[in-house]
Structure formats: C-alpha cells, structure tokens
N, C-alpha and C positions, 0 to 999 in steps of 0.2 A: 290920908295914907299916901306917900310916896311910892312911887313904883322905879322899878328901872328896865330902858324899853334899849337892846341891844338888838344892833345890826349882823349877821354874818353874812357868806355868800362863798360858793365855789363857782367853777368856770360855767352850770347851767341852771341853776335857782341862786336866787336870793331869798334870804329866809328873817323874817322878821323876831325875835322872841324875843314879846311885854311876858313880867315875871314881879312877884308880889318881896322883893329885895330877898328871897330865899332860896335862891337857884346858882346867882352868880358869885356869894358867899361860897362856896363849897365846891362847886363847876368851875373851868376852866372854858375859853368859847370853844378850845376843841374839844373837847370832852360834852358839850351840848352839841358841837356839828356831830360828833361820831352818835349819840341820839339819835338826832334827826335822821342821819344819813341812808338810805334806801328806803326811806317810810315818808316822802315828800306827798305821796300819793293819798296818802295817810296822816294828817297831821294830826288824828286822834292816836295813833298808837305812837307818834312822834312826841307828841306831849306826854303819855303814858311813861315812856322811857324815860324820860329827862325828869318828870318827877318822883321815879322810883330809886334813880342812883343818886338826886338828892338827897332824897331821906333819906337810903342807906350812907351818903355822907355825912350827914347832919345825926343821924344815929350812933356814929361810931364816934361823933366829936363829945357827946356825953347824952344828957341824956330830956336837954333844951331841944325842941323842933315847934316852930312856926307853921302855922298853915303856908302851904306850897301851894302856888295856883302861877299854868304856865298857859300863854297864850302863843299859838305859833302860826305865822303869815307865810305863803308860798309866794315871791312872783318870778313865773316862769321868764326866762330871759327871751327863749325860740321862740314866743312869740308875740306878735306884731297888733 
C-alpha cells in the first residue's frame, strides 16, 4: 500500500500528516492546517477533523470513498 506522508508547519509547531492517499486527494494543505489548527494539543480531535471534511469531500465527489486513516505528529519548535 502506498502512503503519502506531507509536511506543514506555522511560526510554532511543525505538524507531520502520514495519510492512506485519501486526504490529500480532496484537502488542500491549508484546508488540513485550518483542521489541525487550535487542536495541536489534541491530535486526536485534530485527526477527527481532517477526516470528517474528507469524507464530506469525497462524499459530495459521488459516491466512491476509500477508507481514510490520518496520522498526525506535533513537534513543538519552543522547545529545546
């Protein structure tokens, strides 16, 4: 199985998200940072998100969806 494992990052996390090729299809990376965004704390309700406006992307594109499985890494920049 192929995966694909995308980088983001703002000015105070870096955020890792490996993803089973059905996220980045239909996402945009800002539309996975605004996901993530205030939930770093939480990378369980951070994955939650990113996989439910998948599916609702991939739902509206007809009526094909793939199992979604999103994985997401925090590293903090502040600190040392």
């Amino acid at each position: 199985m192929k995966q694909k494992i995308d980088c983001v990052s703002d000015a105070c996390t870096e955020v890792l998200v490996a993803n089973s090729l059905d996220i980045f299809p239909v996402l945009s990376n800002d539309e996975v940072v605004s996901c993530i965004a205030g939930k770093e704390a939480d990378v369980g309700a951070a994955c939650e998100a990113t996989v439910r406006l998948a599916a609702e992307k991939w739902d509206k594109q007809g009526s094909y969806r793939d199992d979604i499985t999103c994985l997401i890494v925090t590293f903090d920049q502040n600190t040392a």
